[in-house]
C-alpha positions, 0 to 999 in steps of 0.5 A: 684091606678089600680081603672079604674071602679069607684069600691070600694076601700078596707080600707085596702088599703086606709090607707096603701096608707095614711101612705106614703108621695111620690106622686104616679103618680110620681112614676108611670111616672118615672117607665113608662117612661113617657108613663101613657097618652099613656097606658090610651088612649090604656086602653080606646080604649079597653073600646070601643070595646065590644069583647075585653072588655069581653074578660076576662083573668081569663076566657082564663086559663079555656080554653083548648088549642083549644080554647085557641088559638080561643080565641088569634084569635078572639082577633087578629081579633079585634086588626087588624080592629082597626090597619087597622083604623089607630086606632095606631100611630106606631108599638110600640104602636100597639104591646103594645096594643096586649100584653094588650088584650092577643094576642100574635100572632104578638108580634115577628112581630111587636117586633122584625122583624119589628125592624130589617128590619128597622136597616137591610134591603136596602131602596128597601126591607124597600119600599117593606117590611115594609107596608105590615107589618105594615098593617098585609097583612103577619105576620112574626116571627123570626126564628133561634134556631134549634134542635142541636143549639141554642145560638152558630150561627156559628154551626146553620145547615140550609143552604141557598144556591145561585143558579147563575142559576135562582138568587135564594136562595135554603133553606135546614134543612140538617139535623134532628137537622137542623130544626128549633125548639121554634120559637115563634108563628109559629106553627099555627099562621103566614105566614112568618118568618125571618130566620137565615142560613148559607149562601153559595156560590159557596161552601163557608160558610159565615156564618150566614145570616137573610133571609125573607122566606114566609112558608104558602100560605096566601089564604089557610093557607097550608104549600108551597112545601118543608116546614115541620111546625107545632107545637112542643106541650105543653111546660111549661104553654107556652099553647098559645106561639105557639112555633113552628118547621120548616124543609126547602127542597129545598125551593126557594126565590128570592135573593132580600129576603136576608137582605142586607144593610150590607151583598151583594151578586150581581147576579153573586154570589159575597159576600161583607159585608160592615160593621162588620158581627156582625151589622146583629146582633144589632137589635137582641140586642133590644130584650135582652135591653127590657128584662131588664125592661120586666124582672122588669115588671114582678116582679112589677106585682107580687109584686103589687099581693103580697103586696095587698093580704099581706094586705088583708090576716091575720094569728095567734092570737100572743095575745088572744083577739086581733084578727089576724095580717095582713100577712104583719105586719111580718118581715119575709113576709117583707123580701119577698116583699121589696127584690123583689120591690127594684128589680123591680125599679133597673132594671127600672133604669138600663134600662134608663142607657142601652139606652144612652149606645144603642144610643151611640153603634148606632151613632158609628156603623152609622160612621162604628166603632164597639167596642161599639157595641161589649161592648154593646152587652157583657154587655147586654149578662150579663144583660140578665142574671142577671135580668132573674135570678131575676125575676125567683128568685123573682116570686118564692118568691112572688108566695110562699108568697101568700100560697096556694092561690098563686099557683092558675091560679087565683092568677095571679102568676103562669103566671108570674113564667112561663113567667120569667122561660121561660127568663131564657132560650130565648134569649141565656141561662143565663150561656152561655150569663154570659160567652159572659159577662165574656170573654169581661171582661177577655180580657178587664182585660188583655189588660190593665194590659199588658199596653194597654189603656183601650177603653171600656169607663164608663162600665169598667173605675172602672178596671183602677180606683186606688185602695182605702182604705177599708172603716170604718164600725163601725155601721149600719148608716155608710152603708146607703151610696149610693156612699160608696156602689158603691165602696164596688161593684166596688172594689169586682167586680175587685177582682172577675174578677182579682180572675177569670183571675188569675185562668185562667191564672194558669190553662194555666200556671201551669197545661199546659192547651190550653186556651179553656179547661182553659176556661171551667176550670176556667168558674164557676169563670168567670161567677161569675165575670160577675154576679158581673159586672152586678150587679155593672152596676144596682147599679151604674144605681141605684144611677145616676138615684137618683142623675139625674132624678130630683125626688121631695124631698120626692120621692127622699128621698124614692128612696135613701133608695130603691136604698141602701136597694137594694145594702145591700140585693146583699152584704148579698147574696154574703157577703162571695164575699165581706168579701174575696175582703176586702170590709167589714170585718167579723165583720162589715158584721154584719151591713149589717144585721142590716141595712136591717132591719131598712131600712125595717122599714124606708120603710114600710109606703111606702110599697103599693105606692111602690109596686103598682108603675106601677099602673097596671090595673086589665084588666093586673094583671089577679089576684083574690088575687091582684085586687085593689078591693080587695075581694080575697076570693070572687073572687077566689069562683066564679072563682072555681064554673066557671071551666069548671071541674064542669059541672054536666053532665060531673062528672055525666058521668064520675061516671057512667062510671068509679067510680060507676062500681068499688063501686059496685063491690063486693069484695072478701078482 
């Protein structure tokens, strides 16, 4: 697995791979998705072209920021002649050729924007709009978090303004914290941006609206009147995300460049919306449904790097003579590895049970009904937050697992931390999107228990589910059950959601709070309760994609030890959560300990196919440690004696201008 240039593969490795019974490619079409051709070909294109095939990621974390960002444009250079062959069948395929090559310049343009003028715009804006995109003639990037405001759109300060005089739009930041702030790649790198503000009208707020604002001349590249950009300096290893600021004066667009397949403003200046105001915000949604996976693809990745040099790696003699054990061989390095590669398939699972729920939110808002749309967009609030926090807590692991060597560039790891810190925080911060979650759940729980109907469908039916009797645990066997998991989530996930409200509730009660400062009393309470939510709907993802995918036996057999073993290690972090909800009781916790770790045992010759599932190659892995060749040692000497640190001329003048004055000055100690 990951050989693509005839390279030899370790022994290691080999016999790693014997010791299991699944069939890799059939877990690797499962985790893709069914997409293995179609990565392939991408793969083999880039085979075709000289400058992107040399283009070495490794050799890019030497760079500097300039040349860093030389580096993207060059890169984008070629992705665009090739796109403008006709070299790609649709943008989604296009876009995941430019993450494989390392030029982020056009990710929000054809990952984001183009989405959503195809969801938002009217049939003329499509017409105009959509093949200049697609063809690169402009590159946009979408634009809305400000220096005061980011998740809370209602507060966002820039204004766009109608002027029934000229038919125009006038753009203003307002004020400081009005400009645009973290925009990804528009602080060098693009000429449009899809712009969120609050529309106005003869003196009326309507609220936040999507416009489409071109920022620089696209023959010179200068910023047109009344635009402030550029970008907002280094951040956390985020050197080549280009985030950006923008501040808006007096800046003028036609009215045809506001979105407006749901939003109208005629000539004469009236507004009417011709669906819910939260329709503009469904093709926002995609972004947070692919976190999801990309969340898992990021864990995968490390795991993959992690497991391979486990194997590779050996550490103390724990008998004289018989040499030192491989670093995986340890239960303890176990521990690291398995929690992060039964999360790295959960979230796969997870996803392919959040696109049926997609699809279902889209054919009702096509008949004007919402409610999905709104339960899918708090479900998702949450998930964002679970599978980010996962995926940070897991890169960490998997970074500290690898020694010292996983805190090299080289390694591969630091990268992925970075990228999984930095979700974290996108897209809506993980506790104010766990309490988009948790309000939806609250109201939920409350309208039921009043009498209403419960109409949120599949996602919540287990809060109206009659309440059954705690389960007999008397051994470690009777909790490798996949359907009796499911229950112990439900039933703890009830109780932390009904612990929350119940705490909500006395606040308002018992202590006279108003309801919003009984929110923020009870708001810890709530967010575990949305945690629990999410991590009931993976499981319960989990375990329908065991029972539906249509695995081959061996494969299935293995899936079902992965989706258990995924289950206990969420009790054993929240055992104290289940032990209070009457799950398990003190005494048969024990089990869930015990069964974690003959699942440890049961898996272990499967390890490496498991790990190595999405079958990365290296071109993407980035990795001295994790190549499926093997030869960390080797690799991480040369990619030290290529710094660019060690050229001899530099350190010769920087001793002669620094260091030597001060060992040859005499001392008077």
């Amino acid at each position: 697995m990951g050989q693509k240039d005839g390279s030899t593969v370790p022994p290691e490795f080999e016999r790693e791979r014997s010791t299991s019974s699944i069939d890799s490619a059939e877990l690797r079409d499962f985790l893709r998705g069914g997409q293995m051709r179609q990565l392939d070909q991408l793969l083999a294109m880039l085979d075709k072209s000289p400058v992107l095939k040399n283009s070495s990621r490794l050799q890019y974390l030497q760079l500097g920021p300039k040349d860093r960002f030389e580096f993207q444009c060059r890169n984008f250079r070629e992705f665009g002649q090739l796109l403008k062959r006709g070299e790609f069948r649709d943008f989604q395929t296009a876009n995941q050729f430019n993450e494989i090559i390392g030029s982020p310049l056009t990710l929000l343009h054809f990952g984001m924007v183009i989405p959503a003028i195809q969801k938002l715009a009217t049939e003329e804006q499509v017409e105009y709009w959509l093949p200049k995109m697609m063809n690169l003639e402009v590159i946009f990037t979408y634009v809305q978090t400000e220096l005061g405001h980011g998740t809370w759109l209602s507060k966002l300060e820039t204004t766009a303004t109608f002027d029934k005089a000229t038919r125009q739009f006038v753009l203003d930041s307002n004020t400081n914290t009005g400009y645009k702030f973290w925009p990804g790649h528009l602080g060098k790198s693009v000429t449009h941006a899809m712009l969120m503000a609050q529309l106005v009208i003869d003196g009326v707020c309507h609220g936040p609206h999507l416009f489409l604002v071109q920022v620089r001349d696209l023959n010179t590249f200068r910023p047109l009147p009344g635009v402030d950009i550029g970008d907002i300096g280094p951040t956390e290893g985020f050197m080549e995300r280009d985030n950006g600021f923008l501040g808006l004066r007096g800046v003028r667009i036609p009215m045809k460049q506001m979105l407006m397949k749901y939003q109208v403003v005629t000539p004469e200046g009236q507004y009417s919306s011709l669906a819910s105001p939260k329709v503009q915000f469904a093709a926002m949604l995609k972004i947070r449904t692919e976190i999801v996976p990309f969340s898992g693809l990021l864990i995968a990745a490390g795991a993959t790097i992690a497991t391979r040099y486990s194997i590779l790696r050996r550490q103390c003699e724990l008998r004289p003579g018989e040499g030192e054990w491989p670093v995986i061989d340890y239960l303890t390095q176990q521990d690291k590895l398995f929690p992060a590669i039964c999360a790295m398939i959960a979230h796969q699972a997870a996803h392919r049970s959040l696109l049926r729920h997609v699809d279902n939110a889209s054919v009702a808002l096509e008949s004007g009904r919402v409610d999905e749309l709104n339960t899918l967009h708090c479900l998702l609030a949450g998930l964002k937050a679970l599978t980010s926090a996962a995926a940070l807590k897991h890169s960490l692991v998997l970074r500290g697992a690898c020694g010292g060597h996983g805190f090299s560039l080289a390694s591969g790891l630091p990268p992925i931390v970075t990228e999984a810190d930095a979700m974290c925080t996108y897209e809506g911060d993980n506790i104010v999107m766990h309490q988009v979650c948790a309000r939806n759940l609250a109201k939920t729980f409350a309208a039921f228990h009043m009498g209403g109907e419960l109409q949120e469908g599949e996602v919540l039916s287990y809060l109206c589910a009659p309440e059954k009797g705690s389960a007999e645990i008397s051994c470690c066997e009777d909790l490798m059950n996949c359907v009796l998991l499911v229950h112990l989530y439900e039933r703890r996930s009830r109780w932390a959601l009904e612990r929350g409200c119940l705490e909500l509730q006395s606040h308002i009660s018992r202590r006279g709070l108003s309801k919003e400062d009984a929110w923020v009393a009870s708001s810890v309470s709530m967010v575990q309760a949305s945690v629990a939510h999410c991590q009931l709907f993976v499981v319960r993802s989990f375990l329908d994609t065991v029972n539906n995918y249509g695995f081959s036996p061996p494969l299935r057999s293995v899936m079902e030890k992965v989706c258990v073993l995924y289950a206990l290690l969420g009790m054993r972090e929240s055992l104290a959560d289940f032990i209070m909800a009457g799950c398990v009781s003190k005494q048969s916790a024990a089990f869930v300990h015990e069964a974690i770790i003959a699942l440890y045992g049961q898996l272990r010759p499967h390890i490496l196919t498991l790990a190595e599932g999405f079958d990365f190659p290296d071109c993407l892995l980035n990795s001295c440690i994790g190549s499926s060749e093997g030869k960390p040692y080797e690799k991480l000497l040369q990619w030290a004696k290529s710094s660019q640190t060690n050229d001899p001329a530099f350190i010769q003048d920087m001793f002669h201008k620094y260091i030597k004055p001060v060992l040859q000055t005499p001392s008077k100690l």
